[in-house]
N, C-alpha and C positions, 0 to 999 in steps of 0.2 A: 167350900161353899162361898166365902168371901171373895173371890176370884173370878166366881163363874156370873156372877150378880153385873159386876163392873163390865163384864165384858157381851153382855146380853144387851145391855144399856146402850153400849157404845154404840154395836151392832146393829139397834134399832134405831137409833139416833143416824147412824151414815147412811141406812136404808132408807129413811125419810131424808135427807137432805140430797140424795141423788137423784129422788123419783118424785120430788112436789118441784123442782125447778121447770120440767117437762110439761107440765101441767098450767103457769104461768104465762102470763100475755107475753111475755120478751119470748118466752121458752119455746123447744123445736115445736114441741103438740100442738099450736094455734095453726089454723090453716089462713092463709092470704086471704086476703077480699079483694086482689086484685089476680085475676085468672090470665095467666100467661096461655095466648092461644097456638095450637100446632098448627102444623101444616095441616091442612086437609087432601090437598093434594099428592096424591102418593104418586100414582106412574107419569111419564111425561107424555103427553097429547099428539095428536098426529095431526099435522096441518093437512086441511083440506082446499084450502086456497092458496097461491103462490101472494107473498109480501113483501115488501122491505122491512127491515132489521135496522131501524134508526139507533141514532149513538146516543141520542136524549131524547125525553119525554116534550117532545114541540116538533111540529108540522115542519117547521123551518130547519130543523137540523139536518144531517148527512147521512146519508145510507148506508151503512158496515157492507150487505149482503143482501141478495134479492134469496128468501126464503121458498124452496120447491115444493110441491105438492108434494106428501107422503111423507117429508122432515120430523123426526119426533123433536117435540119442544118441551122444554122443563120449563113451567111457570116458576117464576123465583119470589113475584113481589106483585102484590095490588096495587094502583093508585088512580085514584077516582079525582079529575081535575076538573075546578069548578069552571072553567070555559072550553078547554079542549076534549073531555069526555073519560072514558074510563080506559087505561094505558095498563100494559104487563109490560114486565122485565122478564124477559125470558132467555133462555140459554140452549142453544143449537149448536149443531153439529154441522160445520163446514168441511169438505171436502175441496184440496186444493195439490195437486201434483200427488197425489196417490199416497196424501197423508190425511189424517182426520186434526181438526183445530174445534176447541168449542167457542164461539161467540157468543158474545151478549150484551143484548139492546132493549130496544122499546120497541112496542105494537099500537099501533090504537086501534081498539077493538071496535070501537062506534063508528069508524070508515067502513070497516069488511064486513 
């Protein structure tokens, strides 16, 4: 009986110091208050206009690839520019000597 007392004790005591740290502001059980957002976009989109595939987000930059009608596009990235408009990063499929290459560039949406 002196044996089982001490070890009841201990038992309860390692059950409570593994299961109130969980519970604690530092601890895993607090959720964020800052919410990481997903993708929303799941499938890649189908261009319905032909475009250029700029190399950066400005008018002024160079063409990578004139973009064909029916090209699927993977949006990668949003960016909303306070004087040139709202620009994707997006990622295509070039065709060049009977091989596929992926590229990726800029759009600006507020042209097309």
């Amino acid at each position: 009986m002196n044996l089982i007392r001490p070890f009841l004790v201990w038992t309860w005591l390692l059950g409570i110091a593994l299961v109130l740290p969980t519970t604690l502001p530092a601890g895993g059980g607090q959720l964020t208050i800052v919410q990481h957002e997903k993708n929303n976009i799941g499938s890649p989109i189908i261009a319905l206009k032909e475009f250029n595939l700029l190399s950066s987000a400005s008018e002024n930059s160079s063409t990578l690839t004139r973009v064909k009608i029916g090209t699927p596009v993977d949006v990668l990235k949003v960016w909303d520019g306070i004087d040139s408009g709202k620009w994707l990063l997006v990622n295509v499929i070039d065709q060049k000597f009977h091989q596929f290459f992926y590229k990726r560039g800029w759009v600006n949406i507020d042209k097309y």
